[in-house]
C-alpha positions as CSV (number, residue, x, y, z in Angstrom):
1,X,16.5,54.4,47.1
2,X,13.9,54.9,44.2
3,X,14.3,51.4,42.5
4,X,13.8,49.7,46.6
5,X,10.7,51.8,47.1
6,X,9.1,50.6,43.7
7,X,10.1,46.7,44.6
8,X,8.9,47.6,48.2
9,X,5.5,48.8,46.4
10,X,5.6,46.1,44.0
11,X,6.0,43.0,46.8
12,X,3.0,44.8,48.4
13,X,0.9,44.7,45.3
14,X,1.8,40.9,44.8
15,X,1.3,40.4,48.4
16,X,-2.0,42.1,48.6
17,X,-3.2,39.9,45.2
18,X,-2.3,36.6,47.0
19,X,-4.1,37.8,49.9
20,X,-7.4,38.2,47.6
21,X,-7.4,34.7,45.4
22,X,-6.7,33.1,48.4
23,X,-9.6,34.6,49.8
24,X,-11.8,34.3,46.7
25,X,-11.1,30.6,46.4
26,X,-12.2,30.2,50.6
27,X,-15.4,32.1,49.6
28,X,-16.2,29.9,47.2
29,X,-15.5,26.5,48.5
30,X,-15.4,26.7,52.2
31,X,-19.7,26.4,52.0
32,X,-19.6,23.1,49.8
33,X,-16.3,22.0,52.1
34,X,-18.3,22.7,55.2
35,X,-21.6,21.0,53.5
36,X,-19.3,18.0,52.8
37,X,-17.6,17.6,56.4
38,X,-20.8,18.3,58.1
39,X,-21.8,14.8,56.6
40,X,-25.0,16.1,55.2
41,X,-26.8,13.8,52.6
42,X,-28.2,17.2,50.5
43,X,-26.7,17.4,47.1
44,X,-25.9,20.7,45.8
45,X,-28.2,22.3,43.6
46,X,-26.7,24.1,40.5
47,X,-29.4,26.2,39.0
48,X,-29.6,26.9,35.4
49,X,-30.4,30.7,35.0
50,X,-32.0,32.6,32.2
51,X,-29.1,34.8,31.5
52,X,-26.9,31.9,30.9
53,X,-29.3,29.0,29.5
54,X,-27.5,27.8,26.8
55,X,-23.7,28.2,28.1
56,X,-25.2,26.7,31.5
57,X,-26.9,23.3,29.4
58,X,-23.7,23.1,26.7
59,X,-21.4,23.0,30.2
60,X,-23.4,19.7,31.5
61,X,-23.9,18.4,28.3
62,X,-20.0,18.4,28.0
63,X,-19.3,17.9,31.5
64,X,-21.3,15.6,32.8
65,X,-19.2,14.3,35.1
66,X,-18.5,17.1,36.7
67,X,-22.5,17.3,38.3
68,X,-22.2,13.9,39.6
69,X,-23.5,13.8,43.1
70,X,-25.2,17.5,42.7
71,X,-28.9,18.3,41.4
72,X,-29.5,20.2,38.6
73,X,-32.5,22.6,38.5
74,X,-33.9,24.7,35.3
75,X,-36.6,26.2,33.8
76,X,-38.2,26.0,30.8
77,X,-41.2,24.6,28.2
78,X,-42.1,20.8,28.2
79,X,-41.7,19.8,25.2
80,X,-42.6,16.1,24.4
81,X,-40.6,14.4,21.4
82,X,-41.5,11.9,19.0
83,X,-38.3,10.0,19.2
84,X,-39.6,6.6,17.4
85,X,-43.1,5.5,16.7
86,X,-44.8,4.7,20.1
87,X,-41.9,6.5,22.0
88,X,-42.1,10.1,23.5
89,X,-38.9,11.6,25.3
90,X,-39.7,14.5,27.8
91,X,-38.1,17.8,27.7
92,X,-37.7,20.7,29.3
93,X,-36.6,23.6,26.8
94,X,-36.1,27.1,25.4
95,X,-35.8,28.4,22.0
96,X,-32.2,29.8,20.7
97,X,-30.4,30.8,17.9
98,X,-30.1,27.9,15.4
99,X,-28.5,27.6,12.1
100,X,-31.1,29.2,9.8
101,X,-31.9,31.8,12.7
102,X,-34.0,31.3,15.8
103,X,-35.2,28.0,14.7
104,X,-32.5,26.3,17.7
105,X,-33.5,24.1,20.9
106,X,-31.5,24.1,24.1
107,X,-32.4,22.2,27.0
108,X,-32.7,18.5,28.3
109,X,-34.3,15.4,28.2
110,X,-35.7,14.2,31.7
111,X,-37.2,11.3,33.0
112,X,-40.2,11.3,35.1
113,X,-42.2,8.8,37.1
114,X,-45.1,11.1,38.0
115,X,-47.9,13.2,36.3
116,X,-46.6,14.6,32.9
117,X,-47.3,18.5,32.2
118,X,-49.2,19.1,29.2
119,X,-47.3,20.7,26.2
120,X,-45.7,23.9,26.0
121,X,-46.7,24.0,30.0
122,X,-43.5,26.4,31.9
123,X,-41.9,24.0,34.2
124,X,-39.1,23.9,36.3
125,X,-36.7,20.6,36.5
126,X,-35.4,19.5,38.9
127,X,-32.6,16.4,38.7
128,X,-29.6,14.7,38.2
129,X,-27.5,14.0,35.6
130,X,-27.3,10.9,33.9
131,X,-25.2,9.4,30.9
132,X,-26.9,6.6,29.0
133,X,-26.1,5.0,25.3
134,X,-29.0,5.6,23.1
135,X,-30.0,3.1,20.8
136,X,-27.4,4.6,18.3
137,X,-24.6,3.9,20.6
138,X,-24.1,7.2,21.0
139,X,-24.1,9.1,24.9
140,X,-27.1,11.0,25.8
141,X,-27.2,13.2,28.7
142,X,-30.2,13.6,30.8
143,X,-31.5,14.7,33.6
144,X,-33.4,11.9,36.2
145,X,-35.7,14.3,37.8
146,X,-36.7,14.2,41.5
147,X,-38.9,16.9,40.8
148,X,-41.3,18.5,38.3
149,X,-43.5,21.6,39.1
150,X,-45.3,23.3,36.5
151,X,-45.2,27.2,37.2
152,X,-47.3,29.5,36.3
153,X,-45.4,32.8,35.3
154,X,-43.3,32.2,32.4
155,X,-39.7,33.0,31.9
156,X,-37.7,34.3,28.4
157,X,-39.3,31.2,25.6
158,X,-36.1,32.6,23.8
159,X,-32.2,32.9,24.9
160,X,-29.4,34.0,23.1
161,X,-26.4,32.9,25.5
């Protein structure tokens, strides 16, 4: 009678696990499902949060494909770059870890059609993600931005994950 009442418990236990990832996995995708079959023309905004800046950037750097159709918002210095003589590429950016210490970069590239924040102004970015050759041949992944607000309280100018 033992060995039934520990496979009786033990069914439970598997039932009762089902029973959550099911509802786990309808938490999190009956809101975009519903967004999607209400035929609403909003793209999904994935933010980019200060606890998680750099895993949060290295995941649409290496997965840009998986943000296509959604916006992708983050906070950060701008930070113009000299990338030739003549040409400037915007940024939006945060210091990390780098090889030699904290002298890394994380962050993106964005274009912009409308008034330009001055240097080292704390902006947030708002865009999305776009996969263009530069003139190495090599992809670059940026962010067309649909929005640009300068803020003024600053987040954390450094990150660590």
């Amino acid at each position: 009678m033992r060995g039934v009442a520990k496979k009786t418990n033990e069914m439970r236990f598997w039932q009762g696990a089902c029973v959550v990832a099911i509802l786990v996995t309808v938490i999190a995708f009956a809101p975009r499902a519903f967004h999607e079959a209400q035929g609403a023309t909003q793209p999904e905004i994935i933010e980019i949060k200060e606890r998680l800046f750099i895993a949060g950037c290295n995941d649409v750097m290496a997965n840009p494909g998986d943000y296509k159709n959604r916006l992708v918002k983050l906070e950060g210095m701008y930070t113009p770059f000299q990338s030739a003589p003549g040409k400037t590429i915007h940024c939006v950016t945060r210091n990390s870890p780098g090889c030699c210490g904290g002298d890394g970069v994380v962050g993106f590239e964005f274009t912009w059609s409308g008034v330009l924040p001055k240097d080292n102004d704390w902006i947030e970015v708002t865009g999305s993600v776009v996969v263009k050759k530069n003139p190495y041949g090599y992809d670059t992944v940026l962010l067309k931005a649909v929005s640009v607000k300068t803020l003024n309280k600053r987040g954390r100018e450094f990150v660590t994950n």
